[in-house]
Structures are given as structure tokens and as C-alpha cells.
N, C-alpha and C positions, 0 to 999 in steps of 0.2 A: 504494500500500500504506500501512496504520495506521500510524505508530510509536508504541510503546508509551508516547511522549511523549503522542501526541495519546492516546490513550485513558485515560491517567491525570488528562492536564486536562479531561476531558470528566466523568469520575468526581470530580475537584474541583470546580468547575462546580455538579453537581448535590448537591454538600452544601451550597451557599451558600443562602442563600434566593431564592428566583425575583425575577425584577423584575415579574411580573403571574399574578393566578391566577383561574380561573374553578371554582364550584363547581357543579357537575352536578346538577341535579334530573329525574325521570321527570314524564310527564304525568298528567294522572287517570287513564287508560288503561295506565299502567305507573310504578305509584307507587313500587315499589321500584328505580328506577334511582337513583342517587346515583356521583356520579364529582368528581375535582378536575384539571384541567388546569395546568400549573405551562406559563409562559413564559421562558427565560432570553434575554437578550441576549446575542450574543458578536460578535466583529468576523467574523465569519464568517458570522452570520445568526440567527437564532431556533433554539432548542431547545426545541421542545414538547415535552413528557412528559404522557402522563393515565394514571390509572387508572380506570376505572369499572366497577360494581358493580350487580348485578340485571338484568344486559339478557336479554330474553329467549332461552329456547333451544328447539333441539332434541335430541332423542338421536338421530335418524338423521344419520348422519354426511353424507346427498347432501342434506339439506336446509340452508339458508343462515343461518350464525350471524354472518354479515359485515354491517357497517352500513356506512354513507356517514357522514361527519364534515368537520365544516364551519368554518368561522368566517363567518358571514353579517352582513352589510351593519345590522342591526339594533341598538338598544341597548335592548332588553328583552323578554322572557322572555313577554310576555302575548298574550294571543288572544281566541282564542272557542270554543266547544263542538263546532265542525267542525276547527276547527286549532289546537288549544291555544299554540303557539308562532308564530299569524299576524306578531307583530312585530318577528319577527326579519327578515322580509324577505327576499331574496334573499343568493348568499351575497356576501361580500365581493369585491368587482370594484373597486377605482378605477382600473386602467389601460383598463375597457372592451372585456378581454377575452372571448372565446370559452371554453365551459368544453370540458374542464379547466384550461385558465391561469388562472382567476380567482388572485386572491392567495388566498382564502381555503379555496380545494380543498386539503385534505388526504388523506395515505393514509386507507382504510379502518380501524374497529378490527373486530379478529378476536375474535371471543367464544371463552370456554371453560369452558362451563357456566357462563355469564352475567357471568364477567369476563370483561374485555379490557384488556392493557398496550398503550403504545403509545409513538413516540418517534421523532422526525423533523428533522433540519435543514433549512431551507427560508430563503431570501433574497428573498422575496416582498416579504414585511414585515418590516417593525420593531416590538419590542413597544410603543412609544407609539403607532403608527399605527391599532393594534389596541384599546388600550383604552378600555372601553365598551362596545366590540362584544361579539354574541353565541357562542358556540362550541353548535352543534347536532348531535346525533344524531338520524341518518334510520334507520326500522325497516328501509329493505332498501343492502345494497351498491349504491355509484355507480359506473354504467355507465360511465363516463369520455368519453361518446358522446354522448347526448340532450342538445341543448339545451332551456332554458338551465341547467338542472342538473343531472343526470347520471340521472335518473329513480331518484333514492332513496328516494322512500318517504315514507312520512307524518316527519314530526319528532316524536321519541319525547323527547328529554331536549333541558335546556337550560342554559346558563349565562353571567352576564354576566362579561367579560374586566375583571377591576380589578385597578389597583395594590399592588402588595404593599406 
């Protein structure tokens, strides 16, 4: 169980300024995404926070507003006109593992009418191990199943991890 200790230091924590931040851009194919990922360090592991903004939707509620979110092996944002985000690479692995254990597999963000919050503790990494690297949004939810990445979907947005 929480104590009210740990959720007010998590709530201080998140006033401080981040130790790494990534800033989210859409592809040509979906210009209006923009989003910012905030890294905190703590002796307990990484605290990722994002916002992001413009991701596409739908109004049928059975249809899929869930993307795949990554942190991939990459240190930049470029491509080509079939994969606008080919340099980001695969996503984040240096133990060699199977996905889902990559380091860099994260939860899904949940769209809502094209926002999505989001906010994860994970001991995978460390935020100097991470910076540089890429933080990608896939157009569909990751399977947590298909290797070698969870069959998410094209890479819609991107952003490189730098130091605050």
C-alpha cells in the first residue's frame, strides 16, 4: 500500500525540473502531433511523464485510440518517405532481450480525442543511459507478443531524449 509519504514525494519530485526531456514531433503524415516526455531520476528508478497532443482518433469507441511507445535504440528523428522515423532503429535493448523486456518497452498511451497522459516507474534504465536516444510513437497498440516489437505500427511521432 501508498503512504501518503510516498505520494506527496512523488508530487514533489514532479515540481522539480526533470533530469532529461524529449520533445515530440508528428510525421509529415501526422503533422499535428506534438508531445514533451519529462524523465526524473529517483533511487527507485525513472519516472517518465508525457503529454502528447494531436494523435489521431476515432469517435467509435470499439475502434483503437491506443498506440505503442517506445524508447528505441536510435539517436535521431530522420528517415525516409516510407518511414519517416527509419533512425530511430529498433527499440532500446542492451540486455539482449526478448520483447517485451526490452529496456525500452513502455506502457501504451491511451488517446482521448487525441490527447494522451501518461506516467510510469520502470528500473530498466537510468536516465543517463537513455540520453540521446529516441522516445517513439507507433500508430497502433503493442501486442506485447510479436517479435521483435510488438507489431505497433508505423512510427507516427518522435523525439530525441536530452538533458535538461
Amino acid at each position: 500500500m501508498i503512504s501518503s509519504l510516498q505520494i506527496s514525494d512523488m508530487g514533489t519530485l514532479l515540481k522539480k525540473s526533470p533530469d532529461a526531456i524529449a520533445k515530440l514531433s508528428g510525421s509529415s503524415d501526422f503533422p499535428d502531433i506534438k508531445g514533451i516526455v519529462y524523465l526524473y531520476q529517483t533511487k527507485r528508478g525513472v519516472i517518465l511523464a508525457s503529454r502528447v497532443t494531436g494523435l489521431p482518433y476515432e469517435t467509435n469507441p470499439c475502434n483503437s485510440n491506443v498506440f505503442g511507445f517506445h524508447i528505441h535504440q536510435g539517436t535521431s528523428c530522420t528517415g525516409n518517405p516510407e518511414n519517416p522515423f527509419a533512425a530511430t532503429g529498433g527499440h532500446y535493448n542492451p540486455g539482449n532481450c526478448d520483447h517485451p523486456h526490452h529496456a525500452g518497452d513502455l506502457p501504451p498511451l491511451f488517446g482521448n480525442n487525441g490527447l494522451a497522459l501518461m506516467s510510469v516507474l520502470t528500473n530498466r534504465f537510468t536516465v543517463a543511459e537513455v540520453i540521446g536516444h529516441t522516445v517513439v510513437v507507433h500508430r497502433n497498440p503493442d501486442d506485447f507478443t510479436t517479435q521483435p516489437a510488438g507489431n505497433s505500427g508505423p512510427k507516427i511521432a518522435c523525439g530525441i531524449i536530452r538533458r535538461r
